[in-house]
CHARMM internal coordinates of N, CA and C (Angstrom, degrees):
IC EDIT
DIST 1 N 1 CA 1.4465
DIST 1 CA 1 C 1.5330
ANGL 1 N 1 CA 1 C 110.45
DIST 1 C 2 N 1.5619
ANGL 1 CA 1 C 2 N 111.67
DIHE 1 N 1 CA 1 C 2 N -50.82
DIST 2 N 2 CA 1.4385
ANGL 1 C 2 N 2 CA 100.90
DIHE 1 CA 1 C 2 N 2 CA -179.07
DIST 2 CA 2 C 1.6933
ANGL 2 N 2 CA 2 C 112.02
DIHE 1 C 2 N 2 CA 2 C -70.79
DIST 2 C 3 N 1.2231
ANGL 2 CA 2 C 3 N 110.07
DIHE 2 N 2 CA 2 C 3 N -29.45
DIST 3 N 3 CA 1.5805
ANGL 2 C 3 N 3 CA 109.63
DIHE 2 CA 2 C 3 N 3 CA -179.29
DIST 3 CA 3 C 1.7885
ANGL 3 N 3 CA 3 C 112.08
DIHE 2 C 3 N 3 CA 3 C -47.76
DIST 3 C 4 N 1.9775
ANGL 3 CA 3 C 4 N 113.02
DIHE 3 N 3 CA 3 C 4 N -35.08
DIST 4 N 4 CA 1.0341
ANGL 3 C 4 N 4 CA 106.17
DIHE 3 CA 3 C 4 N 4 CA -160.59
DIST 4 CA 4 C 1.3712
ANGL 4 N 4 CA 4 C 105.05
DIHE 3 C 4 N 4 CA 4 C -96.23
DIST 4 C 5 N 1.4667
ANGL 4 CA 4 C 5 N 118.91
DIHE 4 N 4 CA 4 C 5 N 2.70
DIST 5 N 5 CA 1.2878
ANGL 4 C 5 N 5 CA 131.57
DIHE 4 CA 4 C 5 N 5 CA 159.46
DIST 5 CA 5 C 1.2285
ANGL 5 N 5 CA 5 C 110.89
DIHE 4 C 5 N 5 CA 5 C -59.06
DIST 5 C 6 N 1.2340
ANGL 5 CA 5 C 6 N 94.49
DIHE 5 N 5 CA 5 C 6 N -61.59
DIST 6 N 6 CA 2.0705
ANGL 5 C 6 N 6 CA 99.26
DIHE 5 CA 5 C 6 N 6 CA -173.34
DIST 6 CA 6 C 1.5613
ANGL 6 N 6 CA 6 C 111.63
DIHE 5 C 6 N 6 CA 6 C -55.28
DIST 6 C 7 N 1.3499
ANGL 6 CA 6 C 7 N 101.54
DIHE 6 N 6 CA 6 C 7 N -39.22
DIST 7 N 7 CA 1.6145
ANGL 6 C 7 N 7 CA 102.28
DIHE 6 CA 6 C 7 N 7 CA 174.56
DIST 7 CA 7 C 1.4351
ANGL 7 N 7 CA 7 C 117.55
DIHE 6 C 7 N 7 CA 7 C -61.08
DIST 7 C 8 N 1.3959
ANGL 7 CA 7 C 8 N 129.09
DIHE 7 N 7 CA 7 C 8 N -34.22
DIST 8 N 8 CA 1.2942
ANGL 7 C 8 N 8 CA 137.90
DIHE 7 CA 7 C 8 N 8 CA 175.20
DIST 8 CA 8 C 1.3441
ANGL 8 N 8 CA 8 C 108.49
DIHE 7 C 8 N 8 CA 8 C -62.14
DIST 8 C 9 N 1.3618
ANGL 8 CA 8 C 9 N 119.73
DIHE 8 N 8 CA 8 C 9 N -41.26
DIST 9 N 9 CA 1.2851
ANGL 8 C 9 N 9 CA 94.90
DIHE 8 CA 8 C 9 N 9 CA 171.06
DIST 9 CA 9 C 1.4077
ANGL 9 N 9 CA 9 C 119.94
DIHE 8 C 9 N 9 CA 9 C -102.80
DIST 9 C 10 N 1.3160
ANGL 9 CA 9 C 10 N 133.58
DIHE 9 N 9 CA 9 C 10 N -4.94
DIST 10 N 10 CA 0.9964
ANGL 9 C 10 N 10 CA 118.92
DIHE 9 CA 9 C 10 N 10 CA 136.44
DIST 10 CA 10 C 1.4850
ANGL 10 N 10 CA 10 C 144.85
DIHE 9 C 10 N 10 CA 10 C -16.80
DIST 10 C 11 N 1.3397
ANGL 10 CA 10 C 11 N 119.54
DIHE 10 N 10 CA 10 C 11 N -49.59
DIST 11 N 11 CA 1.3427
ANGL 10 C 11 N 11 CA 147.48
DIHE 10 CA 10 C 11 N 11 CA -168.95
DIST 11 CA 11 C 1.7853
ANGL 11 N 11 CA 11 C 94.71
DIHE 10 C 11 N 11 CA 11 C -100.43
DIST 11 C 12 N 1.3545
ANGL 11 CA 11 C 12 N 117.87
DIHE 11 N 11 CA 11 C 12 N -31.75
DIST 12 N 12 CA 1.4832
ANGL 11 C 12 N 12 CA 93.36
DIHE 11 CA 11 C 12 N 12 CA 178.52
DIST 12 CA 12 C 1.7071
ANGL 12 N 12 CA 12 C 105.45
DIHE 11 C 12 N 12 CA 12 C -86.22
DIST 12 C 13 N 1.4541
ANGL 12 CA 12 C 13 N 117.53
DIHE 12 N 12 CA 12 C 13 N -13.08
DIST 13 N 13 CA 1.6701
ANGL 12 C 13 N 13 CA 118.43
DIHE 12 CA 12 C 13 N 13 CA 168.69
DIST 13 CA 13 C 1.3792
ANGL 13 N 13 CA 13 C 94.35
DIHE 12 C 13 N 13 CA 13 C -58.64
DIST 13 C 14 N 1.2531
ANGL 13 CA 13 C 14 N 137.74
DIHE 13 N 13 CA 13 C 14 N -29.77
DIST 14 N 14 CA 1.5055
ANGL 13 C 14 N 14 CA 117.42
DIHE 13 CA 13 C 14 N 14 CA -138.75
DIST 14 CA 14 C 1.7735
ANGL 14 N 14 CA 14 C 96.59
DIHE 13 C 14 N 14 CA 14 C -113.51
DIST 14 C 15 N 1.3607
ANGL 14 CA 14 C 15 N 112.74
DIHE 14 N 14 CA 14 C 15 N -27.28
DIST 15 N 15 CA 1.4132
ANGL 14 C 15 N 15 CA 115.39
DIHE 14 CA 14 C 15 N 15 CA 172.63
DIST 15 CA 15 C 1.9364
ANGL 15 N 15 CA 15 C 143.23
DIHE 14 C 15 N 15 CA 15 C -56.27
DIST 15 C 16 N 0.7342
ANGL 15 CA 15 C 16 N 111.17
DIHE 15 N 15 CA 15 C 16 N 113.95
DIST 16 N 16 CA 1.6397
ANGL 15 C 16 N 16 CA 101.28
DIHE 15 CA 15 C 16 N 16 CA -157.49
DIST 16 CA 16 C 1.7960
ANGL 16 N 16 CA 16 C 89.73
DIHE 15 C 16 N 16 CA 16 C -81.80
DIST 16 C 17 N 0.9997
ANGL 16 CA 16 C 17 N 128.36
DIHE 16 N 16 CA 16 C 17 N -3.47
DIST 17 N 17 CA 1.6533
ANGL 16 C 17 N 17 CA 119.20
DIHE 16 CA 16 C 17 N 17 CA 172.30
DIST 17 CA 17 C 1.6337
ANGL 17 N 17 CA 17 C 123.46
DIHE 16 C 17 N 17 CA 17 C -90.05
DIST 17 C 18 N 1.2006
ANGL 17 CA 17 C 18 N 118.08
DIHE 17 N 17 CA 17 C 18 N 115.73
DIST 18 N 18 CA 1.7176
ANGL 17 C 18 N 18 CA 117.48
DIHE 17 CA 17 C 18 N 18 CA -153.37
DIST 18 CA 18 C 1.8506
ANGL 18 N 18 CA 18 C 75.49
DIHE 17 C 18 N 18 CA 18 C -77.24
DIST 18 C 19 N 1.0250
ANGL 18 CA 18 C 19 N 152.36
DIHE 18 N 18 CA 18 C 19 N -28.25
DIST 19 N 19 CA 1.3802
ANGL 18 C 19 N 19 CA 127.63
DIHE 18 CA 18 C 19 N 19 CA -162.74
DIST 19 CA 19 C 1.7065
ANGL 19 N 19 CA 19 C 101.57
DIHE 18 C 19 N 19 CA 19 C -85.79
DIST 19 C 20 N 1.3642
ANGL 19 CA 19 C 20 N 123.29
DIHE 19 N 19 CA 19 C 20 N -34.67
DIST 20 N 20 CA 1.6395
ANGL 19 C 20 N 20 CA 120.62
DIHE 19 CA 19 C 20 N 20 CA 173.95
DIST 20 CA 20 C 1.7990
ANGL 20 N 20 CA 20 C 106.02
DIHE 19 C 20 N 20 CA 20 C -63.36
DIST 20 C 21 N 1.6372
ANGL 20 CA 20 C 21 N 108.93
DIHE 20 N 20 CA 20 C 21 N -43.36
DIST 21 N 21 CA 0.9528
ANGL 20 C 21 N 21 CA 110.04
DIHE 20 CA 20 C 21 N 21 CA -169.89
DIST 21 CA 21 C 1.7527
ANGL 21 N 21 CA 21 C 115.06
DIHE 20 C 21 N 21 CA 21 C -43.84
DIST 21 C 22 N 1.5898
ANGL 21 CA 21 C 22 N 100.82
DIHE 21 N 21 CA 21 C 22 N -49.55
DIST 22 N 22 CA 1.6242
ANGL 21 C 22 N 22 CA 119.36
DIHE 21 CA 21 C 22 N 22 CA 175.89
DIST 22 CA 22 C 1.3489
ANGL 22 N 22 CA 22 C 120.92
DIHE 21 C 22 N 22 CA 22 C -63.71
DIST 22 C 23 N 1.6087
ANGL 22 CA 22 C 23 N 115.34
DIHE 22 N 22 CA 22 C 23 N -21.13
DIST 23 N 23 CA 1.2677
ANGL 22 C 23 N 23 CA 106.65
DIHE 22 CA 22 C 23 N 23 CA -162.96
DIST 23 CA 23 C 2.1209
ANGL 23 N 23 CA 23 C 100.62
DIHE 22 C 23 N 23 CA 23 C -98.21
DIST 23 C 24 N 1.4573
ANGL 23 CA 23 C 24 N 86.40
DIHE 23 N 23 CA 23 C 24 N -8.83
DIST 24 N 24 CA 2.2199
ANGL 23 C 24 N 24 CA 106.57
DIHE 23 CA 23 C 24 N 24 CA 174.81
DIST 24 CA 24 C 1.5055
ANGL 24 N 24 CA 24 C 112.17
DIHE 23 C 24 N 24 CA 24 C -69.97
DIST 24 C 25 N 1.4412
ANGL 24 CA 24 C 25 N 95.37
DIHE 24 N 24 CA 24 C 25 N -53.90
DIST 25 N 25 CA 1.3374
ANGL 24 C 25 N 25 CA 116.42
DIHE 24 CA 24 C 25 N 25 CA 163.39
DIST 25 CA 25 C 1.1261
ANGL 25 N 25 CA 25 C 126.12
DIHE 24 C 25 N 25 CA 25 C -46.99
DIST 25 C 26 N 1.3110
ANGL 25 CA 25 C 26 N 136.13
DIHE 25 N 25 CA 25 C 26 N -71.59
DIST 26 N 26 CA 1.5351
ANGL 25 C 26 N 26 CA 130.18
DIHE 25 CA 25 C 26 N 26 CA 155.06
DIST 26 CA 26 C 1.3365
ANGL 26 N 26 CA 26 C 126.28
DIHE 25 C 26 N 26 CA 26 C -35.46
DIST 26 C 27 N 1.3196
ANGL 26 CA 26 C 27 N 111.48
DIHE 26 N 26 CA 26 C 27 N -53.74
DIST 27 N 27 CA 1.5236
ANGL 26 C 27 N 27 CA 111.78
DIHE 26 CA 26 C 27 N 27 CA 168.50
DIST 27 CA 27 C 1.5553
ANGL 27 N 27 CA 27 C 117.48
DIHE 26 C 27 N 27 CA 27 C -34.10
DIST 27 C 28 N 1.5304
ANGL 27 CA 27 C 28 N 99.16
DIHE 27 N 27 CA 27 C 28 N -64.80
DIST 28 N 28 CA 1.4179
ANGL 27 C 28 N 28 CA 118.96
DIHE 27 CA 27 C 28 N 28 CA -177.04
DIST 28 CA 28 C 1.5421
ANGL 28 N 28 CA 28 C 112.67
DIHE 27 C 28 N 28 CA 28 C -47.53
DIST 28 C 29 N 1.4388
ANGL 28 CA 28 C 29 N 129.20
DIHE 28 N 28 CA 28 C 29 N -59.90
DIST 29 N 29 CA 1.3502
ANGL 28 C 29 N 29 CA 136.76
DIHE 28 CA 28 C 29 N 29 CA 158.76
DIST 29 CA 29 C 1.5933
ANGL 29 N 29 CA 29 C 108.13
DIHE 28 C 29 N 29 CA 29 C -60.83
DIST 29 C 30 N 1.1754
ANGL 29 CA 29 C 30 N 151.30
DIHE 29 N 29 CA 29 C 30 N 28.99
DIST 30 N 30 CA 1.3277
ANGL 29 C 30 N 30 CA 150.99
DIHE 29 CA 29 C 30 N 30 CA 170.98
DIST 30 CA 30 C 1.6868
ANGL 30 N 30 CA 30 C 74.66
DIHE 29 C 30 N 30 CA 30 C -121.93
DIST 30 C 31 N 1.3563
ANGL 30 CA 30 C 31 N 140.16
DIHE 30 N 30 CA 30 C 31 N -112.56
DIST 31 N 31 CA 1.3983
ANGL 30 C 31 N 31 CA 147.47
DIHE 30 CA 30 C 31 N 31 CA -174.19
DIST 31 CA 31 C 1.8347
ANGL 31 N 31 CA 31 C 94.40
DIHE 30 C 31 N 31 CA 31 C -17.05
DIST 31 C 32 N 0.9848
ANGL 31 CA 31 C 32 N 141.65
DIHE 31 N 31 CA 31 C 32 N -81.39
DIST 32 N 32 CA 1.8363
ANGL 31 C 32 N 32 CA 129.95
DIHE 31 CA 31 C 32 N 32 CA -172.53
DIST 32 CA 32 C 1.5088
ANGL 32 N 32 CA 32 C 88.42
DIHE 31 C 32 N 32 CA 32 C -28.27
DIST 32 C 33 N 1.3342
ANGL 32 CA 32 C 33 N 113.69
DIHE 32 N 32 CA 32 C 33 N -87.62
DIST 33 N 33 CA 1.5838
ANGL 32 C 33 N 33 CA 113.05
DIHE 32 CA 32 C 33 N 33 CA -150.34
DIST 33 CA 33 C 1.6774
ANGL 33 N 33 CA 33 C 111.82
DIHE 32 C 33 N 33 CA 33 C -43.62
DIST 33 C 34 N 0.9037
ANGL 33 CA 33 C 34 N 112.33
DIHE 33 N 33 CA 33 C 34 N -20.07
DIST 34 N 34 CA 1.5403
ANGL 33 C 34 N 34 CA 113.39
DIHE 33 CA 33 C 34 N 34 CA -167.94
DIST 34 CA 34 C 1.6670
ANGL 34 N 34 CA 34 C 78.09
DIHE 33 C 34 N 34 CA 34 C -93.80
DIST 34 C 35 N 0.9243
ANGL 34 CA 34 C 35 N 136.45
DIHE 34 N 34 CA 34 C 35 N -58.65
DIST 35 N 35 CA 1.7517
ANGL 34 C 35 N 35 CA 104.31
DIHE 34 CA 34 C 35 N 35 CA -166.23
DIST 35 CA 35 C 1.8140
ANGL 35 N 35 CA 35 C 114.92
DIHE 34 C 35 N 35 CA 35 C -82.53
DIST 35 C 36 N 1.2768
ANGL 35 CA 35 C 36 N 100.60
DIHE 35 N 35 CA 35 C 36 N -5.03
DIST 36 N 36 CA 1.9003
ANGL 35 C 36 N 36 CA 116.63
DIHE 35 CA 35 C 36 N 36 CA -177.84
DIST 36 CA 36 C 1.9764
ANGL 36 N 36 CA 36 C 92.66
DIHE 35 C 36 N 36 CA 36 C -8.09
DIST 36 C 37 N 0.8312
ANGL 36 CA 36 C 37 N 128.98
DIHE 36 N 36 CA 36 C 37 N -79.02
DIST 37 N 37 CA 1.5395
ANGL 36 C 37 N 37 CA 153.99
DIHE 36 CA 36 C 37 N 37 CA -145.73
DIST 37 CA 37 C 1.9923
ANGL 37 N 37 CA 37 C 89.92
DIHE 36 C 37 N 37 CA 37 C -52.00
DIST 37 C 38 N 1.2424
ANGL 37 CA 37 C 38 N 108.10
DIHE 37 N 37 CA 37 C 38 N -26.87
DIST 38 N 38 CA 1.9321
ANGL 37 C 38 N 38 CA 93.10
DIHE 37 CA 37 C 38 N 38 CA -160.96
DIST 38 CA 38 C 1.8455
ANGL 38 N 38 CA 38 C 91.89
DIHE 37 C 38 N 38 CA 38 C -116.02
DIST 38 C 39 N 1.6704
ANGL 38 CA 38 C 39 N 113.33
DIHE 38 N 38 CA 38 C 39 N -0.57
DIST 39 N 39 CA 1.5340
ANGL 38 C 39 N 39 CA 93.84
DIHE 38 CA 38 C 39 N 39 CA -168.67
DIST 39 CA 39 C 1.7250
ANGL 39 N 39 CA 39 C 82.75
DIHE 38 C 39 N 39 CA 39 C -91.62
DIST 39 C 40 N 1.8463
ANGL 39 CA 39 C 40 N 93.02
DIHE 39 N 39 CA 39 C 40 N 162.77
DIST 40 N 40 CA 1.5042
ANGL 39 C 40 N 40 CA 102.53
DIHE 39 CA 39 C 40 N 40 CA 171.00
DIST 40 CA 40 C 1.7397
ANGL 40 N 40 CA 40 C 102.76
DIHE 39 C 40 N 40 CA 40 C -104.93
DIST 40 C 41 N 1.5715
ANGL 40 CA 40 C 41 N 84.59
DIHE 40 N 40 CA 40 C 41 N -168.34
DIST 41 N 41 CA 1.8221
ANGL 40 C 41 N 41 CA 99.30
DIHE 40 CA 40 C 41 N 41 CA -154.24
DIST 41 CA 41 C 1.7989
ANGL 41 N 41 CA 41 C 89.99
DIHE 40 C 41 N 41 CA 41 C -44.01
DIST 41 C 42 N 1.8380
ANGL 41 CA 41 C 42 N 100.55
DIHE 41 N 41 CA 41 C 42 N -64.06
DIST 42 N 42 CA 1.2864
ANGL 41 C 42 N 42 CA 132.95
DIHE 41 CA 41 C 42 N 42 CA -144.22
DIST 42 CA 42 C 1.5983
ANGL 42 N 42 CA 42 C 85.90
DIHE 41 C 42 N 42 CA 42 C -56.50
DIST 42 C 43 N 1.2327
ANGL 42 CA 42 C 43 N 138.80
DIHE 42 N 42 CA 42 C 43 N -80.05
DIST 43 N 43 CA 1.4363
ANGL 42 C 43 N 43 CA 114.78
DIHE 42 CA 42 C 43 N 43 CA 161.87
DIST 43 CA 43 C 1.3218
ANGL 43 N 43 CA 43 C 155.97
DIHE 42 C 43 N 43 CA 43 C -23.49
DIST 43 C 44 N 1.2360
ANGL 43 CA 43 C 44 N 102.37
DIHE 43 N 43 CA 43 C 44 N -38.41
DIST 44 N 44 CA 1.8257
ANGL 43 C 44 N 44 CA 113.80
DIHE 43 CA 43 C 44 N 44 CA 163.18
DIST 44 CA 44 C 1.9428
ANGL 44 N 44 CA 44 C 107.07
DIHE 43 C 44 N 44 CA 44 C -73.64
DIST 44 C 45 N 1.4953
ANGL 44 CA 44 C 45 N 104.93
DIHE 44 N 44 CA 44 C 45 N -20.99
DIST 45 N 45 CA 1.2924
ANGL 44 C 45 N 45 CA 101.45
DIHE 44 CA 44 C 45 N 45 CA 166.33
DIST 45 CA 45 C 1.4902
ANGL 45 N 45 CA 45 C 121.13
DIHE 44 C 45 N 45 CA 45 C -73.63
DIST 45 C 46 N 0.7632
ANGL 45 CA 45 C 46 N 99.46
DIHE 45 N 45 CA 45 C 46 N -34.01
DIST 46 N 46 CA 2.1821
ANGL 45 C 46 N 46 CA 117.04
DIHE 45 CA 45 C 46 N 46 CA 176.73
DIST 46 CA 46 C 1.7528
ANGL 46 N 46 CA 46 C 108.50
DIHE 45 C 46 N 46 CA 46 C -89.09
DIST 46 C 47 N 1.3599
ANGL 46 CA 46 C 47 N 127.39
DIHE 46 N 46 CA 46 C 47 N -11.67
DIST 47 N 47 CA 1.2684
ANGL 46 C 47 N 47 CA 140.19
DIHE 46 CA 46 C 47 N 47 CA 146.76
DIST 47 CA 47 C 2.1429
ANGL 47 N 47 CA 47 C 120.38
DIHE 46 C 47 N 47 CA 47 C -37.30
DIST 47 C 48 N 1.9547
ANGL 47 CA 47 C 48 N 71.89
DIHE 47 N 47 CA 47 C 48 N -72.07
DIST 48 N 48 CA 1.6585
ANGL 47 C 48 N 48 CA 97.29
DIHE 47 CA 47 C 48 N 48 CA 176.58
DIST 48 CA 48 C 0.8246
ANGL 48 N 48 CA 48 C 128.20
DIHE 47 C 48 N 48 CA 48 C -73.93
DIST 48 C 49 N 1.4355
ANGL 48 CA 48 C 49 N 139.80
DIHE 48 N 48 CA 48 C 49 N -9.14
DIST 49 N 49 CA 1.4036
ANGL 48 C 49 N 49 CA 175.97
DIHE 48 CA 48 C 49 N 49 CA 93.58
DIST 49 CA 49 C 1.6903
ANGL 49 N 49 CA 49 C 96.77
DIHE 48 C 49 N 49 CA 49 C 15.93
DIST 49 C 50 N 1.3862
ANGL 49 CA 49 C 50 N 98.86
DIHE 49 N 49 CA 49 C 50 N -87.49
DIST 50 N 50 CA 1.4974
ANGL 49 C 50 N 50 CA 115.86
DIHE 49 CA 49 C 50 N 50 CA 177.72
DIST 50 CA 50 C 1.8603
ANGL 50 N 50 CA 50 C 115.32
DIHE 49 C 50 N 50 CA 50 C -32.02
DIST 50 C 51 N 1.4734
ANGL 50 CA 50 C 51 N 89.09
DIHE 50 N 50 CA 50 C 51 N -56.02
DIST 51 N 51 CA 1.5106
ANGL 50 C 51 N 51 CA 91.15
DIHE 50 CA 50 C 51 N 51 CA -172.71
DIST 51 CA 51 C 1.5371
ANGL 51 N 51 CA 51 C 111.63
DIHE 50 C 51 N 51 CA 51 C -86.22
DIST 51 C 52 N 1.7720
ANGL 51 CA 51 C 52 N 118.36
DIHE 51 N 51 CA 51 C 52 N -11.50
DIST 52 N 52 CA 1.0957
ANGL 51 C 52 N 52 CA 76.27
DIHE 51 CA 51 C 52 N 52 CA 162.30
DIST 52 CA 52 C 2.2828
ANGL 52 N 52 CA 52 C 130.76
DIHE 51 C 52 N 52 CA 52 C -101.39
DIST 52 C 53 N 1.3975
ANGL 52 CA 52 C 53 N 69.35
DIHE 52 N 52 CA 52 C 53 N 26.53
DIST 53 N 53 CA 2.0438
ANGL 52 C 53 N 53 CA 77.42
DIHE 52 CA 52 C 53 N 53 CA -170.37
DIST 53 CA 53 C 1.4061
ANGL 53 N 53 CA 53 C 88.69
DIHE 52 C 53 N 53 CA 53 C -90.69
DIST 53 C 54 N 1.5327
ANGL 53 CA 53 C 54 N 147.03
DIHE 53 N 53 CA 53 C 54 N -9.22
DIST 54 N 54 CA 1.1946
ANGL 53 C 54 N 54 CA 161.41
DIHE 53 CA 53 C 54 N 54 CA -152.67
DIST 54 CA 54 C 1.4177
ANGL 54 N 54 CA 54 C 99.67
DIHE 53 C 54 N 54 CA 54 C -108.78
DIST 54 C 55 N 1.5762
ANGL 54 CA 54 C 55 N 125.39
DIHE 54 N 54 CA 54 C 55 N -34.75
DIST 55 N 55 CA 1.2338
ANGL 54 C 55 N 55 CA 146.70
DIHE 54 CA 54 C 55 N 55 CA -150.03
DIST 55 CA 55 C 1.6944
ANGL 55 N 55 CA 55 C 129.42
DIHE 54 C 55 N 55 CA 55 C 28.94
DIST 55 C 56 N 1.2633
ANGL 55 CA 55 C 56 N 86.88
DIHE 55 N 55 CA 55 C 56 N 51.00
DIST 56 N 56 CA 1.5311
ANGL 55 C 56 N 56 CA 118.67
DIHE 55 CA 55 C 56 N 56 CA -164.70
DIST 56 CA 56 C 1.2507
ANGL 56 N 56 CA 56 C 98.52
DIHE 55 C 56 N 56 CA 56 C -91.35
DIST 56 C 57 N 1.4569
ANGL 56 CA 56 C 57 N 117.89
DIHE 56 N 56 CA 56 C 57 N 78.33
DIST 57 N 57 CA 1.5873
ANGL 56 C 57 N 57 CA 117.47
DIHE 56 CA 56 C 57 N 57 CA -178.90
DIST 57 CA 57 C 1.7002
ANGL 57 N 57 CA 57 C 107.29
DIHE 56 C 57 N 57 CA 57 C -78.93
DIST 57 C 58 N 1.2415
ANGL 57 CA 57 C 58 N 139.53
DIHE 57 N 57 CA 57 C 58 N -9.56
DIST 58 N 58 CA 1.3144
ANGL 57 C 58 N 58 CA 128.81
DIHE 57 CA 57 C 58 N 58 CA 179.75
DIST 58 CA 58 C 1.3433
ANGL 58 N 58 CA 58 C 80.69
DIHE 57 C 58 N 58 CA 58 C -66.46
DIST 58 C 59 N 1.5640
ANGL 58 CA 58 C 59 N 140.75
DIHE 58 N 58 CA 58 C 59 N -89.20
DIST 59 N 59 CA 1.4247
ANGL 58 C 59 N 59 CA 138.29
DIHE 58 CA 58 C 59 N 59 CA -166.30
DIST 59 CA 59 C 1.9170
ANGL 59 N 59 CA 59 C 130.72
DIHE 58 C 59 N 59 CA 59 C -23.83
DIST 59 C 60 N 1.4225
ANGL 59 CA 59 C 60 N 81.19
DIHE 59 N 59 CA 59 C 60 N -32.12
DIST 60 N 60 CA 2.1752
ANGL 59 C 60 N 60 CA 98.06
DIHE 59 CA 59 C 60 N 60 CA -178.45
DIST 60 CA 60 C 1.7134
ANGL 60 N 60 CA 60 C 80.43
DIHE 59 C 60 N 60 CA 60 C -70.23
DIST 60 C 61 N 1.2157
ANGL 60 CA 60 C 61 N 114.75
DIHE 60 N 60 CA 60 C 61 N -65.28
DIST 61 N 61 CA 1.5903
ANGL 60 C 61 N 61 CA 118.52
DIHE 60 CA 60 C 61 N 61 CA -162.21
DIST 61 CA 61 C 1.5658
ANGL 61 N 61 CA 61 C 127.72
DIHE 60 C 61 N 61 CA 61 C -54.06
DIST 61 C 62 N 1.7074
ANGL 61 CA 61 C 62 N 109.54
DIHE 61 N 61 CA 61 C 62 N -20.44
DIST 62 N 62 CA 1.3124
ANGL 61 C 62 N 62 CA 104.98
DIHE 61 CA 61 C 62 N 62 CA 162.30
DIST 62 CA 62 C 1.6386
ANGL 62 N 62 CA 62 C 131.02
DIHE 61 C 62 N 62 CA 62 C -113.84
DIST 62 C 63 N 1.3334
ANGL 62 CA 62 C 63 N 100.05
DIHE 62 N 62 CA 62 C 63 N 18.97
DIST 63 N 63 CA 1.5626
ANGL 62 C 63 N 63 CA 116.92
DIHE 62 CA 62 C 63 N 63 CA 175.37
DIST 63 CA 63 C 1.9162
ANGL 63 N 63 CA 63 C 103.24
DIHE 62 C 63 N 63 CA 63 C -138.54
DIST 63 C 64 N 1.8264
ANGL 63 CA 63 C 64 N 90.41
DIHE 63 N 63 CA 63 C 64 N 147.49
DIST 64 N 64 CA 1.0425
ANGL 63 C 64 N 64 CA 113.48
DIHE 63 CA 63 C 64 N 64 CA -165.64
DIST 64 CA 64 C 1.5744
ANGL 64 N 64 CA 64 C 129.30
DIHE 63 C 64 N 64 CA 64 C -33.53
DIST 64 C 65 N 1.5213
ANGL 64 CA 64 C 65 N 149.60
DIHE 64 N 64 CA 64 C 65 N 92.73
DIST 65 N 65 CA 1.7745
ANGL 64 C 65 N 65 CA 105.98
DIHE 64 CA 64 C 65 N 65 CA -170.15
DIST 65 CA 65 C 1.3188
ANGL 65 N 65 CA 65 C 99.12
DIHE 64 C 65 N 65 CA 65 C -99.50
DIST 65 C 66 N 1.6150
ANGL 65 CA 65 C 66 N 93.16
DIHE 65 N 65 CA 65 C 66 N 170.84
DIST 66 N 66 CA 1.2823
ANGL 65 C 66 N 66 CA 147.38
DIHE 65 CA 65 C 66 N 66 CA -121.85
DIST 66 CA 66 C 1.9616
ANGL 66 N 66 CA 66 C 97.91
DIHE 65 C 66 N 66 CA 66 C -118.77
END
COOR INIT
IC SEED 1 N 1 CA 1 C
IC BUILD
């Protein structure tokens, strides 16, 4: 689950369409929250990281900052 998170946003870094980009993004933060409970700090730090170089503020807004 978290792997296919990372891939989601992976693929929304790599997308030149701001509407795929959003719809990777969500995915990706739909898959985090469902595993929230097993990631550690140092990961949820590299999470928020992601979303915010993505500037995917729905994602900053439902996980912890840092």
């Amino acid at each position: 689950m978290l792997y296919k998170a990372k891939e989601n946003v992976r693929r929304a870094a790599e997308t030149k369409s701001a509407q795929d980009q959003q719809k990777w993004l969500s995915e990706a933060l739909r898959l985090y929250t469902k595993g929230a409970r097993i990631i550690d700090l140092e990961r949820l730090r590299e999470i928020v990281g992601d979303f915010q170089q993505l500037g995917y503020a729905r994602g900053l807004n439902c996980l912890p900052s840092f």
